[in-house]
N, C-alpha and C positions, 0 to 999 in steps of 0.2 A: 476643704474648699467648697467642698458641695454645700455642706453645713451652712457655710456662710451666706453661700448666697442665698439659699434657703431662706434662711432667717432675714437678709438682706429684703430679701422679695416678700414678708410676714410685714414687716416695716412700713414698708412702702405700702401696701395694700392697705395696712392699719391708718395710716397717714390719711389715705386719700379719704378712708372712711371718716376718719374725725373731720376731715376738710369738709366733707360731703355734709356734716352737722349744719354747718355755719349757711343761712340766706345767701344767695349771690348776690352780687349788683348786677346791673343790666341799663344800656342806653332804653331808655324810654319808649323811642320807636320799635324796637325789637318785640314790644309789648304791647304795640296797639296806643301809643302814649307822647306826647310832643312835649320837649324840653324845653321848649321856648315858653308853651303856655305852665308847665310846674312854675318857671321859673319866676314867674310870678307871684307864689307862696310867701317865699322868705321876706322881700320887700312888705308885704302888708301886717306879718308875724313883727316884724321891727318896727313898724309902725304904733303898735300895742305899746310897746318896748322904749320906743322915744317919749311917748307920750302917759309915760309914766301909771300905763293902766295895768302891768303887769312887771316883774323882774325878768321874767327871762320864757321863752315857750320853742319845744322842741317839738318838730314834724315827721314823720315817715308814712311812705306807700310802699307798698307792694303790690305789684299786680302780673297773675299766670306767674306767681312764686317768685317774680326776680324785682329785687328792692328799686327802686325808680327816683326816690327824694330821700333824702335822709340828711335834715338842715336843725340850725340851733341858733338861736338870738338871745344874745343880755346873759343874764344873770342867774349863776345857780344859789351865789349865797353872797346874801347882800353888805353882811358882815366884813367877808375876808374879801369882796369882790373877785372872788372865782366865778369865769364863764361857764356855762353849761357847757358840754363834750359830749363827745357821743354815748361813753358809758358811765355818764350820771344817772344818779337812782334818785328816783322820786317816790312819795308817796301815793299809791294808788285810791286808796281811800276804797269807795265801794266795787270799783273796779276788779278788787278779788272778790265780788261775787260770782260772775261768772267762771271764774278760775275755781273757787269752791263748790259750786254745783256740779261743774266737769269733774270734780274728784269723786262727789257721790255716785254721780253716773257708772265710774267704774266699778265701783260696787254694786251698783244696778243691775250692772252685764254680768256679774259674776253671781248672781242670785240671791245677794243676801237681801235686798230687801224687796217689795212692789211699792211703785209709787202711790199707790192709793191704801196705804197700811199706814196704819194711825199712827198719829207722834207718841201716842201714850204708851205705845209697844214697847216703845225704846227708851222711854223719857217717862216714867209714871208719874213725874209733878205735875202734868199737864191731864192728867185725868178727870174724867167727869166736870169738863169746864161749865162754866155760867159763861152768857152772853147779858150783857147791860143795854136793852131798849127801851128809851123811852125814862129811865131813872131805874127801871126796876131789870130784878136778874131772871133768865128765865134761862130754861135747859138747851142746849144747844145740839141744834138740828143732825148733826151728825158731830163724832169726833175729828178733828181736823185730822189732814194727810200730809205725808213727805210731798206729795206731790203740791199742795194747795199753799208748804212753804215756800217750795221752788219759785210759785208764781205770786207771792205777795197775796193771798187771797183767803188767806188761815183765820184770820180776827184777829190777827197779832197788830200792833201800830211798834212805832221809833218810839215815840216820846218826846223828841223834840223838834218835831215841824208841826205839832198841833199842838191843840190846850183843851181837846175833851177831858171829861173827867177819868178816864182811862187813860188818856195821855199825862196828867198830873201823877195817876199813881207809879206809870212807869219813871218820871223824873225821881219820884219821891224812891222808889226800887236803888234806881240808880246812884242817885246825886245825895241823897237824905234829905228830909223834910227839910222844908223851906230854903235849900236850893232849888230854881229856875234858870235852866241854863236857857239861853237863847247866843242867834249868833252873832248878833251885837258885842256882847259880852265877851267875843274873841280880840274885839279891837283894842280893847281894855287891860289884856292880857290877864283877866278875872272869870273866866268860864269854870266852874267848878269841876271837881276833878271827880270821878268816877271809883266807888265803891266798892265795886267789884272786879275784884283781880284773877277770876279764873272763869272757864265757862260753866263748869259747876254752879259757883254763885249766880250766873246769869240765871241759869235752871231755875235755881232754887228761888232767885226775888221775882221771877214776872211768872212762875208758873201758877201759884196761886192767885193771879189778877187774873178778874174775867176778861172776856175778848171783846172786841170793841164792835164786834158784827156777828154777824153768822157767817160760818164757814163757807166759802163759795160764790159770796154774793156780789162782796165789793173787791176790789184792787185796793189795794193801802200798802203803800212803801212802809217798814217794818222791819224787827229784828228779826225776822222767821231764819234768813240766811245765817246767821249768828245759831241759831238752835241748830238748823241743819248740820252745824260746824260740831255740834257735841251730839247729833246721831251720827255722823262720820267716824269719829270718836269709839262709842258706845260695839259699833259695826264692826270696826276694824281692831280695836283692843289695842288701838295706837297712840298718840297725841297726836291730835290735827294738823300741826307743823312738821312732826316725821312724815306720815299718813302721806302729803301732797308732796314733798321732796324726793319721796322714793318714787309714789306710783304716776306723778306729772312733772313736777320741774326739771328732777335727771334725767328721764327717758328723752323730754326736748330739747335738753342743752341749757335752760333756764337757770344757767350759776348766780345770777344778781335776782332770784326774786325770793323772798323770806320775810318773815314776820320780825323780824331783830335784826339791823343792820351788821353786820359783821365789825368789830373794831379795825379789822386791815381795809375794808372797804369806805371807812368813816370817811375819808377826803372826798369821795367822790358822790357825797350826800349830804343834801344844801337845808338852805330855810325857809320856813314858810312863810308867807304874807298876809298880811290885809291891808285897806286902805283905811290909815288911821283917822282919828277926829276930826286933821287940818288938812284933810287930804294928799296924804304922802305915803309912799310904802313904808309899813311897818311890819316885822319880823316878828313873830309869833312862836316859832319851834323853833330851834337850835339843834344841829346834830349833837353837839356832845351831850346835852338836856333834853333828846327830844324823848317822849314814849314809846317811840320806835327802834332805840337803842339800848338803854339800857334795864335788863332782868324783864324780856316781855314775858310774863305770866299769861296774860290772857288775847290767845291766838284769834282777834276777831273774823272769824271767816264772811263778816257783813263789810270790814274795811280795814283789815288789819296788815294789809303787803305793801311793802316796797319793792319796785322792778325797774328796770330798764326801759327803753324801748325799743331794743335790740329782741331783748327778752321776749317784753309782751307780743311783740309782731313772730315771735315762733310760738305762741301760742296761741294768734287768731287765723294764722295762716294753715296750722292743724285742721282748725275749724272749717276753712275756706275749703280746705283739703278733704276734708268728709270725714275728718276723724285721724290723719297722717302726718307726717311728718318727716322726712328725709329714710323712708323706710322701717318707720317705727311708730306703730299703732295704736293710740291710746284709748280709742271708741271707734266703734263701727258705725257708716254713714248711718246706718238704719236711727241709730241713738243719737247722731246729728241732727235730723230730721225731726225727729221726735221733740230735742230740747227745742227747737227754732219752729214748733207749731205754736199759733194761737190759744192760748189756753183758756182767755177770755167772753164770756157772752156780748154780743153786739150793744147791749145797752151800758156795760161793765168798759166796755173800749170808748167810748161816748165819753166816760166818767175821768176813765185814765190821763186821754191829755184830748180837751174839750176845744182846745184854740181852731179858730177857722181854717180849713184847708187841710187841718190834720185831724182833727175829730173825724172816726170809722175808719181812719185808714191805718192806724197801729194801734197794735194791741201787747201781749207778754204772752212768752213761754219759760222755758223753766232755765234762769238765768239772766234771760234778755229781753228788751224790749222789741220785739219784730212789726217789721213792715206786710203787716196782710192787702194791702192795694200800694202800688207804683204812688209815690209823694205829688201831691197836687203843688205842693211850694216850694220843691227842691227838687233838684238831679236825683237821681239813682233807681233801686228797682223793688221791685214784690218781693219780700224774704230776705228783705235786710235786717240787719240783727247786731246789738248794739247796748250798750252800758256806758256810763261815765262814773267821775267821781267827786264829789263836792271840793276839792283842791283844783277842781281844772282840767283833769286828766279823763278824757276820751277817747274809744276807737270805736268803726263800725265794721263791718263783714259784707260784703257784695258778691253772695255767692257766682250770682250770673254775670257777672262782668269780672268776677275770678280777681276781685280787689279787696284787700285793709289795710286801711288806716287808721292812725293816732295821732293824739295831740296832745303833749304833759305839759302841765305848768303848775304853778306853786303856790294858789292865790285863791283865799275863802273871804267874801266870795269873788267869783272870777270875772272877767269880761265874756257875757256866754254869745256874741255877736263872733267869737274868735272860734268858735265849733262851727258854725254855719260858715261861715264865709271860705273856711279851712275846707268844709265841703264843697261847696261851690268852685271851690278852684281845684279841685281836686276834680270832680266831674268835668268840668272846661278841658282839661288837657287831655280827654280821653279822645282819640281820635280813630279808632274803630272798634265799634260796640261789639258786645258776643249774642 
């Protein structure tokens, strides 16, 4: 009998610990927060929705750890007309950036690497680069660093948001000569397909292209995050999808986020959009056709996940938390702090995002975009810290007012008035500040 209840009380204790896993809800007010003003989120989300500027866009907050909105309008797949629900999985796009720089980080803590040790340590394609100024090649001022990929600042570029002549070779890397992908070309359902089916090959086609700067100098969105993803690799003696499963998606609970959709979780993962040629939505990716389900070979750690938004909010609420999570620590504030510093020079933050009201006042650290001065055009505070993803899908972190949120939806390209305004109402119902 003792036995039993022994074990009985094992149970129970087990129990509450798994329960203890899972965000609470919490009324609003109990958080410093009015329901009446959230409550005017979901109305302007369906607004988008009626008005045929998106299929479907799903919302959550959190704030002081206890969830406050968690709402869903229209449509997750336009095909079968299935609604969005709470655990639909969407494409994240680059939104697993900072979920992959979080994974090197633990690496970080653990010694294996310093952020200012060359990529060519770990990666010797990338050796003895040339930089291209001016038409001509010339030696490049220092080797680029883990660190200066973290922050977009390596010489690396994407390939496909510009048309330098380093931008062409990367297409040409990619897509093969005389492919020019642009994103027009998605509404077409003709964007060419990609070349490279491992992160190996990624190595191996851009490491012999010089850089499109000098190391340090400029900000340029890039694949550097993607290279990161094969020093992860290189580091741990892992694949990059075991790698982040064992040492961040389990330890937080994160079952729905993965590079290859699961075939049992196929139902609850929709289709993508654009607004075709006569302006109407049109479907783009299909779960059972889409790249994100079947045989993923090459794990992009620049935009290769699918999650939740269950999911994602225990992994920016971590953040919030200084590195925690329901008793389970994945980074120490100190390497919080650290990724959510400026990384950039005042005339490099000028360059980054130049628009009135926001030029000086954000810059990047290693992952995210951060707020170094309180928003001259918007709510919220100093050391906000934040990423999206070309599908639609946003969250930001407000460490000092102990808030994140997100916003997924399904649509390249998006309605981006549907981030601001998601903020904006999001600030409005705060009803006592920290």
């Amino acid at each position: 009998m003792r036995l039993k209840i022994f074990l009985l009380a094992i149970l129970i204790l087990s129990s509450a610990y798994a329960c203890g896993a899972e965000l609470k809800f919490s009324k609003p007010e109990y958080v410093g927060m009015s329901s009446e003003r959230l409550a005017k989120i979901k109305p302007l989300m369906q607004r988008y929705v009626d008005e045929g500027k998106v299929a479907g866009i799903q919302t959550i907050i959190a704030r002081k750890g206890k969830i406050v909105h968690f709402e869903q309008v229209g449509k997750l797949d336009l095909d079968t007309g299935t609604t969005i629900r709470k655990d639909s999985l969407f494409r994240i796009y680059s939104m697993t950036k900072p979920l992959a720089t979080t994974a090197a980080m633990i690496l970080y803590e653990e010694g294996k690497f310093l952020l200012d040790d060359p990529v060519e340590k770990y990666l010797p394609a990338f050796k003895d680069k040339k930089v291209l100024v001016d038409g001509a090649l010339v030696d490049a001022t220092h080797p680029f660093t883990i660190r200066e990929l973290m922050s977009h600042t390596a010489g690396l570029t994407y390939g496909i948001f510009g048309n330098s002549p380093i931008d062409q070779q990367y297409r040409a890397a990619m897509f093969g000569e005389g492919n020019n992908f642009n994103f027009r070309s998605i509404a077409n359902n003709n964007a060419p397909i990609s070349q490279l089916k491992t992160l190996d090959d990624l190595v191996t086609a851009i490491g012999p292209i010089p850089l499109q700067y000098q190391p340090g100098t400029q900000w340029v969105y890039s694949l550097s995050v993607d290279i990161l993803g094969a020093i992860i690799e290189k580091i741990s003696g892992q694949s990059l999808e075991i790698f982040m499963a064992e040492r961040l998606f389990n330890p937080l609970g994160m079952e729905d986020t993965f590079f290859e959709v699961p075939k049992a979780k196929l139902h609850r993962f929709g289709t993508l959009h654009t607004m075709g040629v006569t302006g109407e939505l049109t479907v783009v990716d299909r779960p059972k056709t889409s790249d994100f389900v079947n045989n993923v070979s090459f794990p992009s750690a620049g935009g290769g996940l699918v999650s939740s938004a269950m999911d994602y909010l225990r992994y920016s609420q971590m953040m919030v938390n200084g590195g925690e999570l329901n008793g389970v620590r994945i980074l120490s504030p100190t390497t919080i702090d650290l990724m959510t510093r400026n990384q950039l020079s005042y005339d490099m933050q000028l360059k980054y995002d130049p628009r009135p009201g926001i030029a000086g006042t954000t810059g990047f650290g290693l992952g995210f975009g951060v707020k170094t001065h309180a928003p001259k055009t918007s709510s919220g505070s100093k050391g906000n810290f934040r990423w999206a993803g070309i599908g639609g899908t946003d969250f930001w972190c407000d460490p000092k007012e102990n808030l994140t949120a997100i916003v997924l939806m399904q649509m390249i390209p998006y309605p981006q008035s549907v981030r601001a305004e998601f903020k904006n109402l999001t600030y409005q119902a705060i009803t006592e500040m920290n």
